[in-house]
C-alpha positions as CSV (number, residue, x, y, z in Angstrom):
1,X,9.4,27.1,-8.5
2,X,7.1,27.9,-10.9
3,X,6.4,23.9,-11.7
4,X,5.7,23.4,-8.3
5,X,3.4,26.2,-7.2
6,X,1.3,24.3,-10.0
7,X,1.0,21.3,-8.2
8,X,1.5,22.5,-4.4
9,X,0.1,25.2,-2.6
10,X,0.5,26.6,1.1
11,X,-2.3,24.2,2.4
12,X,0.1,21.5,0.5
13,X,2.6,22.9,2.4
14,X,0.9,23.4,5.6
15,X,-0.3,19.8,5.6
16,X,3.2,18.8,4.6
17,X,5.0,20.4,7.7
18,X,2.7,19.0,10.6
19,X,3.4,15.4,9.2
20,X,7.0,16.7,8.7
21,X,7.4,17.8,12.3
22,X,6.7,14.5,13.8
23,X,10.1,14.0,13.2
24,X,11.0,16.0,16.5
25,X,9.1,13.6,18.5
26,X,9.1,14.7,22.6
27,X,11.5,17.5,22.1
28,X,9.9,20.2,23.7
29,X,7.7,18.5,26.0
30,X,4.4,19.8,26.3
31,X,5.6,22.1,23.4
32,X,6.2,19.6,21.0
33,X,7.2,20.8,17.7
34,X,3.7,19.7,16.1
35,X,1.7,21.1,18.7
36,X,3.7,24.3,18.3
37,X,3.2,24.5,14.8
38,X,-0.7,23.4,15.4
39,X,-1.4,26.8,17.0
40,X,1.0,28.7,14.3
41,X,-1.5,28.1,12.1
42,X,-4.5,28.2,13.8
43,X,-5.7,31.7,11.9
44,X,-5.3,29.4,8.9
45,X,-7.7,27.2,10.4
46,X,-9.9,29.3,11.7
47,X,-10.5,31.3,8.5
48,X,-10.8,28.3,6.2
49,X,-13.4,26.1,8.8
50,X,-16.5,28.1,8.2
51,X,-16.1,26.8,3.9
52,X,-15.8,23.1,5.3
53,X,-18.9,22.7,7.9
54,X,-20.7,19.8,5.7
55,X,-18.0,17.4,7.4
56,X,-16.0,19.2,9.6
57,X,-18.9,20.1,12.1
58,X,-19.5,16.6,13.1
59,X,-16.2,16.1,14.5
60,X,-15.9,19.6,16.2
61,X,-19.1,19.1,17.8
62,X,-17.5,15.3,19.3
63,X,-14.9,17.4,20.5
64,X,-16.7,19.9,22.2
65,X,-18.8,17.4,24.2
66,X,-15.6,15.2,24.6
67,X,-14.1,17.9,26.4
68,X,-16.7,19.0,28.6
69,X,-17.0,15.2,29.8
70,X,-12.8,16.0,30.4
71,X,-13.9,19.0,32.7
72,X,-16.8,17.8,34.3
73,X,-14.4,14.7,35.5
74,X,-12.3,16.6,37.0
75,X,-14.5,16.4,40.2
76,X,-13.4,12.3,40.3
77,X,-10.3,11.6,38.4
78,X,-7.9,10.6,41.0
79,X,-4.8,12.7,39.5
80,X,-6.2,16.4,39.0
81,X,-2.8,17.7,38.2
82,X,-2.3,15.2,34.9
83,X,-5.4,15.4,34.0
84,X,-5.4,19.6,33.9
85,X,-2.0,18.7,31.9
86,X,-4.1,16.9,29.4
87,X,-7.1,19.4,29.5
88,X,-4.2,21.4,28.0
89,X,-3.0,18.8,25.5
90,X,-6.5,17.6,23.7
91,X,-7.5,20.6,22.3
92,X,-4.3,21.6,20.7
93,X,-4.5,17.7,19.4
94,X,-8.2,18.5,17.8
95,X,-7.0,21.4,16.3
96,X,-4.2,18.9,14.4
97,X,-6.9,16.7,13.4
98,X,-9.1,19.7,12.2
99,X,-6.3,21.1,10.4
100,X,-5.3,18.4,8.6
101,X,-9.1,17.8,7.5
102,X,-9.7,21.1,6.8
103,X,-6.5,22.0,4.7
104,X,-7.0,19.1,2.6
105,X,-10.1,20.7,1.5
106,X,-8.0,23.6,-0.1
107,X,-4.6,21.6,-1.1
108,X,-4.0,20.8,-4.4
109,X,-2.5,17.0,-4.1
110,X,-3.9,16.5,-0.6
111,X,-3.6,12.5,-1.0
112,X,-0.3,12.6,-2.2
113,X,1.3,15.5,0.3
114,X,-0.3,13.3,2.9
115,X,1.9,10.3,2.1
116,X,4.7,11.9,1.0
117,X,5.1,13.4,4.2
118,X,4.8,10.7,6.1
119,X,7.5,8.9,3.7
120,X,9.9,11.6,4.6
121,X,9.4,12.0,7.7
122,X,10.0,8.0,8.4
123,X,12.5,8.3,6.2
124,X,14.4,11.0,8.4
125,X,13.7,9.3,11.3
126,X,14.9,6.0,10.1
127,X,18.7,7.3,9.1
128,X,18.6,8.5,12.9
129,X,17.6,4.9,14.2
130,X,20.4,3.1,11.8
131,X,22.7,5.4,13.5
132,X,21.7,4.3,17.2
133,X,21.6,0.8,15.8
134,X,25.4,0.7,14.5
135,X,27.1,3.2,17.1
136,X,24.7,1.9,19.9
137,X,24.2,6.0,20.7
138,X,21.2,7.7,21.4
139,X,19.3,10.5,21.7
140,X,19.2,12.7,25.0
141,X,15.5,11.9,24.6
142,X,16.1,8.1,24.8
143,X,14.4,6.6,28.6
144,X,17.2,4.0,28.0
145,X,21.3,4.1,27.9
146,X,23.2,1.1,25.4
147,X,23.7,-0.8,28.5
148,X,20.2,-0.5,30.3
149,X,19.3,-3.4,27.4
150,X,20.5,-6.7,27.9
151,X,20.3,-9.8,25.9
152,X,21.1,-13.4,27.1
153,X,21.5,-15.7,24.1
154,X,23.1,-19.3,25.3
155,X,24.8,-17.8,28.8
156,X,26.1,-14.9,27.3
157,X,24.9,-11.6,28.6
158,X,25.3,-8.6,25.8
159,X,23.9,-5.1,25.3
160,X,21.3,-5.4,23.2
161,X,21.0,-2.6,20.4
162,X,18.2,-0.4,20.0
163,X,16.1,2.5,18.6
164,X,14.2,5.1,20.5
165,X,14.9,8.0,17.9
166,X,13.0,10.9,19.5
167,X,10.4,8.8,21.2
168,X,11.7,8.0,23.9
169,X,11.4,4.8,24.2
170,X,11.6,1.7,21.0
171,X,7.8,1.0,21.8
172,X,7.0,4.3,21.2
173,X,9.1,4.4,17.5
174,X,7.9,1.0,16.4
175,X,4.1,2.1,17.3
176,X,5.0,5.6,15.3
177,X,6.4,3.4,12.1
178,X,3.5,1.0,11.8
179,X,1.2,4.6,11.6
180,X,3.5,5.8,9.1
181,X,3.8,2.1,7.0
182,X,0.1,2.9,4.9
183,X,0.8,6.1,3.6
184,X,4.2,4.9,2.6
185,X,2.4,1.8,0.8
186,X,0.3,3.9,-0.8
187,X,2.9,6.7,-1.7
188,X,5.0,3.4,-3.7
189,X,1.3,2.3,-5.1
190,X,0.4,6.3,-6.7
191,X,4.5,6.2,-7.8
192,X,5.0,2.8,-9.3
193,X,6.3,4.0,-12.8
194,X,9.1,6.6,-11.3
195,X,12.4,3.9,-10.5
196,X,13.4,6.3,-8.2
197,X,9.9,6.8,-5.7
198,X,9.9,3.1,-6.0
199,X,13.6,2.5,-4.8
200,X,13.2,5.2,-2.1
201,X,9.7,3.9,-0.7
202,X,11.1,0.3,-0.6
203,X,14.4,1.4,0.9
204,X,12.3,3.2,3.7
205,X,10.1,-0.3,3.9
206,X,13.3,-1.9,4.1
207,X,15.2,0.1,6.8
208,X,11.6,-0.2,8.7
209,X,11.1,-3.8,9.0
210,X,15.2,-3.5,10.3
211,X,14.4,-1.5,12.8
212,X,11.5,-3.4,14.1
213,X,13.2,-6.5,14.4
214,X,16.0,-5.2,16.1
215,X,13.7,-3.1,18.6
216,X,12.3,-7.2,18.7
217,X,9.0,-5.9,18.6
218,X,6.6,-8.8,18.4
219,X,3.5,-6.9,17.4
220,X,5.1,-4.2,15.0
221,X,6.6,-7.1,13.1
222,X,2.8,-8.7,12.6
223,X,1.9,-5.2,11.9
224,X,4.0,-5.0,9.1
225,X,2.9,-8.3,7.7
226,X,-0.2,-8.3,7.9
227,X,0.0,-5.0,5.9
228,X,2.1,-6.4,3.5
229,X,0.0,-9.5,3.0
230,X,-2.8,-6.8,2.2
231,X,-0.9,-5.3,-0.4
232,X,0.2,-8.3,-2.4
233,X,-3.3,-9.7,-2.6
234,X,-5.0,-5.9,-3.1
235,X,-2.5,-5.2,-6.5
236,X,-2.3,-7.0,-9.4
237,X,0.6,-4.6,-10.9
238,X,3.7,-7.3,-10.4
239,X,6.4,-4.5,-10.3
240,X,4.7,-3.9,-6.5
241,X,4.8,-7.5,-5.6
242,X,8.1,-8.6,-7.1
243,X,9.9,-5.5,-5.2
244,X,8.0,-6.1,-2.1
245,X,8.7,-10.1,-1.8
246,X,12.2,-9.8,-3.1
247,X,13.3,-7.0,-0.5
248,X,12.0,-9.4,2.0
249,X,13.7,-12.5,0.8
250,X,16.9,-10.2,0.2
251,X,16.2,-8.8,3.9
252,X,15.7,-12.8,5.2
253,X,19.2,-13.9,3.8
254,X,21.3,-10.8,4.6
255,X,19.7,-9.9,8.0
256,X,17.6,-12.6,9.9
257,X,19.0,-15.8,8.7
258,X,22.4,-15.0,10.1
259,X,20.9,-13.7,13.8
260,X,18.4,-15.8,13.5
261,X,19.2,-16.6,17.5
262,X,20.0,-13.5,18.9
263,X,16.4,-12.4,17.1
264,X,14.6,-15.1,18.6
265,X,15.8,-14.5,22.0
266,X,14.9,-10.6,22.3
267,X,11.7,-10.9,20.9
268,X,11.4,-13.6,23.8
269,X,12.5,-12.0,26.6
270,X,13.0,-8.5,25.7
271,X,14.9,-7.1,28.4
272,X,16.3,-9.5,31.2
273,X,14.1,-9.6,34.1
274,X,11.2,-8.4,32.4
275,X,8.0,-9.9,31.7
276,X,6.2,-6.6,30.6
277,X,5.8,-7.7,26.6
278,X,5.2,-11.3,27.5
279,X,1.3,-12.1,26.8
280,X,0.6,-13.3,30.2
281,X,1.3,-10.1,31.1
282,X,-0.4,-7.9,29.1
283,X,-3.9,-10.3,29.6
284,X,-3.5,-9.4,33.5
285,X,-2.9,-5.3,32.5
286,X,-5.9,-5.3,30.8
287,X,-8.0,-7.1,33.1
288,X,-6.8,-5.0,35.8
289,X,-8.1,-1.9,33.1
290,X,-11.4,-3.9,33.2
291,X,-11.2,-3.7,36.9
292,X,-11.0,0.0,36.9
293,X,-13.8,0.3,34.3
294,X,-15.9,-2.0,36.2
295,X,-15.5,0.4,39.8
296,X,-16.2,3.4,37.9
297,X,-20.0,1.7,36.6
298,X,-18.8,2.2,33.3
299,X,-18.5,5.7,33.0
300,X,-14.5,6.1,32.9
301,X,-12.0,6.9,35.7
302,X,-11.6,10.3,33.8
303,X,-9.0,12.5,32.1
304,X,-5.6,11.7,33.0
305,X,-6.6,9.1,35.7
306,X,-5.1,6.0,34.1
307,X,-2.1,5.3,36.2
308,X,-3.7,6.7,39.2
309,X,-6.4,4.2,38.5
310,X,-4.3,1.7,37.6
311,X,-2.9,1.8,40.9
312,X,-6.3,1.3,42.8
313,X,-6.2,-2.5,41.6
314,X,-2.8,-3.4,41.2
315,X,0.6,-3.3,42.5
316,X,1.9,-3.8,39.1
317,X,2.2,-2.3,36.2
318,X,-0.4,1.0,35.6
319,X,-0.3,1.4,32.2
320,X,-2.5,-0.2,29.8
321,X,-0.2,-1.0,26.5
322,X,-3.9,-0.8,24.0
323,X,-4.9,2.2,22.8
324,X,-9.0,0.7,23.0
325,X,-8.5,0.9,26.9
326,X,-7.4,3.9,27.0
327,X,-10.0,5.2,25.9
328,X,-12.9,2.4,27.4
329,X,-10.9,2.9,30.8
330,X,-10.5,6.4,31.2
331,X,-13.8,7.4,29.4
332,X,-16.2,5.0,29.7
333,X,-18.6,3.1,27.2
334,X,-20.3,6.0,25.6
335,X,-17.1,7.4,24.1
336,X,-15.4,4.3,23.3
337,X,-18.6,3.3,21.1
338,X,-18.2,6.9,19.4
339,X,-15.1,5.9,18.8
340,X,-15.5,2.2,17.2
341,X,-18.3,4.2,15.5
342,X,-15.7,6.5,13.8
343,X,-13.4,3.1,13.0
344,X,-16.5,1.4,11.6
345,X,-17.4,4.5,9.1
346,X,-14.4,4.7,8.1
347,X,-14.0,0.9,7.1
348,X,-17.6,1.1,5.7
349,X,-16.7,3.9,3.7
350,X,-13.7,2.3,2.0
351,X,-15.6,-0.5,1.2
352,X,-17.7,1.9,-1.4
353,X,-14.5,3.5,-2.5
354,X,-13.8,2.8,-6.2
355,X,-10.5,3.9,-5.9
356,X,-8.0,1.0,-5.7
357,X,-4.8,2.6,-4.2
358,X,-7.1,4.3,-1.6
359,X,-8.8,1.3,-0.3
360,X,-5.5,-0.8,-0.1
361,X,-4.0,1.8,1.9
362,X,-6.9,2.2,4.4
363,X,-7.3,-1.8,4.4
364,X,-3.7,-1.9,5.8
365,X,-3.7,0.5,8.1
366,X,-7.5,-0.4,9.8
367,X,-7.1,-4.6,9.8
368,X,-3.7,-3.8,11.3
369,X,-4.8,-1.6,13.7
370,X,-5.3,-3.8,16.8
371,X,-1.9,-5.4,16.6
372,X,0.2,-2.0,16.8
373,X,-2.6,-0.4,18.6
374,X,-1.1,-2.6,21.5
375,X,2.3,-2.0,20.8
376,X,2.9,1.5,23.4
377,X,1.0,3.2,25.7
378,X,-0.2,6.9,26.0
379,X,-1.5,7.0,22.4
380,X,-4.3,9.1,23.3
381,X,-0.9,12.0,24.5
382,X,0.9,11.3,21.1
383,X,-0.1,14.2,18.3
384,X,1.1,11.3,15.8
385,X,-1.8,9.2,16.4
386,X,-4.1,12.0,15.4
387,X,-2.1,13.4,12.3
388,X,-2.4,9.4,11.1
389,X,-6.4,9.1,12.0
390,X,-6.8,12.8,10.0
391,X,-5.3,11.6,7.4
392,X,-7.0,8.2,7.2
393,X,-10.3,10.3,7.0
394,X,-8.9,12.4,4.2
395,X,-8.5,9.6,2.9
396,X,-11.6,8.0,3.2
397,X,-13.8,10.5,2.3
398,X,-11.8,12.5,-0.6
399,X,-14.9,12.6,-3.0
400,X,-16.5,15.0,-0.6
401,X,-13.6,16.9,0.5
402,X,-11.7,17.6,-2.2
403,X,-12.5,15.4,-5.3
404,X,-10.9,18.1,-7.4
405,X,-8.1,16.7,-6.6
406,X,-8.4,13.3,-7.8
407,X,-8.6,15.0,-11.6
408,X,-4.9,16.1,-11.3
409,X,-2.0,14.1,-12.3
């Protein structure tokens, strides 16, 4: 214990458990174990804010003037009662975001408690989704049962297996892994000389790009290689490179080669009788967003309206599947500009990084970003999407948060 007080401490810790409890996914509901913990240490937060106003205050002032937009449209969102349920939800997600940023100010290894926490808690979730995959059981959380997922390779109709872990739904997990993937690259990057970090990062890299083929997701699949393109050609250490393109090639031989067919027909068709992933599909859901944006003269539909919206132009389906329209759709132009803002900073910064690992990691996850940003829908509801953009910004700007940190071994 004493060893690791030296190199932890309780904002470590802290920072450690709200990546950790992303593992619970939608148990709870609206109290969702991260947004439970969120306001468990709050006092924390509150306490430790004032010593952090030089780049904290920025993003606590967005998020006051976000939410008053959230209140004052109220008076025209068409669905009052989900959008008071998300006038509930988006300040309990700030205070994630400010927590993370805040605590990494005070941690010890904020960099690496960061991605080792998000290497854990894929990990955990992974050993759950190998488990539906094999015994074709789920969660009670999963929207689906084994047999509501049906496969038709050459006139044969089978269940198709599947993995929702706690997310309810294998869009949802796939969308939740390709946050995740970075942090874990950059966890094997900062680890390369311990056998055993690099074994249990690429096992977890491994089980990952499993998982996403058999949840045939298209988009989490590009996600992942495009990621993993970025790291061969941003690390000149071969260890990295060999392990990466020889777990793929082992992966290719033992894994795709031999369902080479049954692979190539889910990612097709999905789920019999559904076009909702085809890309015909999703180009008509977000002109139909467009549509909504367009009747609203630009200024958003409001909090919570996007279904309700949705439902004003189409008979179809009402959900957007791209994070970017959430956002454009339900807030207008102004706060989707902040927000491309905050994505351009951020790349802008990492380009004047000078350190390596960092900039790899925040490469991946940012170039990658509009593929699995298209993956789900209801990002803007899912705490993990702001635990992964904290930690992004920790990342990105570690020489003024805590460059203390980067002198410690």
């Amino acid at each position: 214990m004493g060893k690791l007080s030296q190199k932890y401490n309780r904002y470590d810790i802290y920072i450690f458990l709200l990546i950790v409890s992303l593992v619970f996914g939608g148990f709870g509901g609206a109290l969702m174990v991260v947004r439970v913990l969120a306001i468990i240490l709050l006092p924390a937060l509150i306490s430790k804010m004032r010593y952090c106003k030089d780049y904290v205050n920025s993003y606590g002032k967005f998020f006051v003037i976000f939410y008053i937009f959230c209140l004052m449209s109220m008076l025209w969102t068409p669905d009052k009662s989900q959008g008071f349920k998300e006038l509930l939800y988006y300040p309990v997600h700030f205070v994630v975001f400010l927590e993370i940023l805040v605590f990494s100010r005070f941690a010890n290894k904020p960099l690496n408690t960061i991605s080792t926490g998000w290497l854990i808690s894929a990990g955990i979730t992974l050993v759950i989704a190998i488990w539906e995959i094999t015994t074709s059981n789920h969660l009670a959380l999963s929207k689906f049962e084994a047999d509501d997922i049906t496969l038709n390779v050459g006139g044969v109709i089978s269940n198709r297996p599947f993995a929702a872990v706690t997310f309810g739904n294998f869009n949802g997990y796939v969308a939740y892994l390709c946050f995740a993937m970075p942090f874990i690259f950059y966890y094997l990057l900062q680890n390369g000389k311990d056998i055993k970090k690099v074994v249990i990062s690429m096992a977890v890299f491994f089980a990952a790009i499993v998982t996403i083929l058999v949840d045939a997701s298209r988009g989490g699949l590009l996600s992942l290689l495009t990621m993993g393109v970025i790291f061969v050609f941003n690390t000149k250490r071969s260890i990295y490179k060999t392990g990466l393109i020889l777990s793929v090639v082992l992966l290719v031989i033992y894994y795709i080669i031999p369902q080479m067919d049954t692979l190539f027909a889910a990612m097709s068709i999905k789920a019999e009788g559904s076009n909702l992933y085809s890309d015909e599909s999703r180009f008509h859901i977000w002109a139909d967003g467009l549509k909504v944006l367009y009747n609203t003269a630009f200024i958003g539909s409001g909090v919570g309206s996007i279904s309700a919206a949705m439902r004003k132009v189409t008979t179809g389906i009402t959900i957007t599947h791209n994070m970017f329209l959430e956002i454009l759709v339900q807030f207008g132009v102004v706060f989707f500009f902040a927000f491309m803002m905050y994505l351009l900073r951020l790349f802008m910064k990492t380009r004047r990084l000078n350190i390596k690992n960092v900039k790899t990691m925040i490469y991946m996850a940012l170039i990658s970003l509009p593929i699995y940003a298209i993956i789900d829908s209801g990002y803007l509801l899912n705490p993990a999407v702001y635990v992964a953009f904290a930690g992004l910004t920790v990342f990105a700007y570690i020489n003024r948060i805590n460059p203390q940190s980067l002198k410690e071994k």
